[in-house]
C-alpha positions as CSV (number, residue, x, y, z in Angstrom):
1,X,-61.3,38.5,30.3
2,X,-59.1,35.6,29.9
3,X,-61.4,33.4,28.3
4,X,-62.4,36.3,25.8
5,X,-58.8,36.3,24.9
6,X,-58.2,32.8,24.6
7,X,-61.8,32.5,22.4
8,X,-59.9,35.5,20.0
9,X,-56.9,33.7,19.8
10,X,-58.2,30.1,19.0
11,X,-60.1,31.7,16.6
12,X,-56.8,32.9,14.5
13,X,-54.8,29.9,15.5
14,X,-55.9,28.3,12.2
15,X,-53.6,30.8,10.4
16,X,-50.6,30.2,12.9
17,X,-48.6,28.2,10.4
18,X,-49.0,29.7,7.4
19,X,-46.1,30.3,4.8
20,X,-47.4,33.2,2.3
21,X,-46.8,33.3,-0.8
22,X,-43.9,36.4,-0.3
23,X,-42.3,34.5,2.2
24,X,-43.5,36.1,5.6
25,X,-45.6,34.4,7.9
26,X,-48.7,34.5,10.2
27,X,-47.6,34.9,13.3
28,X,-47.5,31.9,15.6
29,X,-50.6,30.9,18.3
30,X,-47.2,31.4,21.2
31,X,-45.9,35.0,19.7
32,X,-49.7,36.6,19.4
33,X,-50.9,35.0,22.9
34,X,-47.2,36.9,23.9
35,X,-47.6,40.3,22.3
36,X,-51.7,40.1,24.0
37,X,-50.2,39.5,27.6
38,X,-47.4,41.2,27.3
39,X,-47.9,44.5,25.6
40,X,-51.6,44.8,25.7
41,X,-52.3,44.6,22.1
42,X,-56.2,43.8,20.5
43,X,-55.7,39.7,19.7
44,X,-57.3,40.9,16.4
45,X,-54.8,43.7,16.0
46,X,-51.9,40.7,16.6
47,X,-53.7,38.1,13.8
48,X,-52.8,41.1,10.7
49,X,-49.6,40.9,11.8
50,X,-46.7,38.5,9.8
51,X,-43.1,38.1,10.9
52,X,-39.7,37.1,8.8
53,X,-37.2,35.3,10.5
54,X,-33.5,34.4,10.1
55,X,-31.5,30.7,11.6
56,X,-29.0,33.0,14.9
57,X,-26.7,30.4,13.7
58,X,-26.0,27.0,11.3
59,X,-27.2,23.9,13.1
60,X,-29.0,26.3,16.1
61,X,-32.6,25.8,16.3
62,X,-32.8,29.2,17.6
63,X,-34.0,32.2,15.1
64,X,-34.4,36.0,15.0
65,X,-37.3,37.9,14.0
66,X,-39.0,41.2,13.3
67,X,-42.7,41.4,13.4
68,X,-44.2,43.9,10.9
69,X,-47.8,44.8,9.8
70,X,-48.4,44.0,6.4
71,X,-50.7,46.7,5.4
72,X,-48.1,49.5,5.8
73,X,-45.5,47.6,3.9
74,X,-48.2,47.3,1.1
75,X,-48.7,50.9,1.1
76,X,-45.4,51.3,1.0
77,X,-45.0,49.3,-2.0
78,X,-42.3,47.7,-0.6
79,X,-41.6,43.6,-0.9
80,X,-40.7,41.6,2.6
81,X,-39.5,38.0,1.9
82,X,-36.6,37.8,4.0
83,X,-35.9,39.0,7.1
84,X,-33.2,41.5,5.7
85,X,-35.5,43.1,3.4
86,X,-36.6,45.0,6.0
87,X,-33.3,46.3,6.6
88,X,-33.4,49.3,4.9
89,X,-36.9,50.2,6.4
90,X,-36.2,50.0,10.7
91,X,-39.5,52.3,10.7
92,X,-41.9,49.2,9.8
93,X,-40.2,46.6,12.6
94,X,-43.0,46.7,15.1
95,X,-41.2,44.1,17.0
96,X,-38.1,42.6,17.0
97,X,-36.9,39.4,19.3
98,X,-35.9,35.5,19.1
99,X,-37.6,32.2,19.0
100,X,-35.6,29.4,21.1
101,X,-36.2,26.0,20.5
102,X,-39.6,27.2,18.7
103,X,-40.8,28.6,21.9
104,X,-41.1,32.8,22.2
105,X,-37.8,33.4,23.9
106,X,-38.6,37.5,23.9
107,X,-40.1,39.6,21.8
108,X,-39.5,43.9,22.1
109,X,-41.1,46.7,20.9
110,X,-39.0,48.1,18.2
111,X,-38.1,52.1,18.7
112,X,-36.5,54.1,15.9
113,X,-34.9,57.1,17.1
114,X,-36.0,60.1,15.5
115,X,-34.2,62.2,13.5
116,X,-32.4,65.4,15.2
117,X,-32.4,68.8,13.4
């Protein structure tokens, strides 16, 4: 099984440092082989996936960032550049966390409570 998952993931690493055009990005070879192991997610699931990012602080190398799947922000018709963008739309955070020294410090599933009536 692991070597199925590491054939999957070396197959998408290719894409891991790609900047799109909109700003978001492919997620990285260390934040998909993360989200496989740790949440037991399909590595081809994981490659559709893009992520935006924000500095925690000036002169940290230390970011936040929210991982999102692009095809319900397309039918959305909604715009993500920036990692506030998806302020106003908690619902499409799959994943939230923090990259450290551009290693995966954590990465959680995102909940958004629902509404009570």
């Amino acid at each position: 099984m692991a070597n199925f998952l590491n054939s999957i993931l070396d197959k998408v690493k290719g894409k891991q440092t790609s900047i799109e055009s909109n700003g978001h990005q492919v997620l990285r070879g260390d934040m998909q082989t993360y989200l496989v192991q740790q949440f037991r997610m399909d590595p081809m699931e994981v490659a559709n996936l893009r992520y935006v990012a924000r500095q925690e602080s000036v002169g940290t190398s230390s970011f936040y960032v929210r991982v999102f799947n692009p095809d319900q922000v397309r039918a959305q018709n909604i715009t993500v550049r920036k990692y506030r963008d998806l302020d106003s739309y908690p619902e499409l955070v799959l994943f939230y966390g923090r990259l450290n020294k551009g290693k995966v410090g954590y990465l959680k599933k995102h909940f958004v409570p629902s509404a009570r009536h």
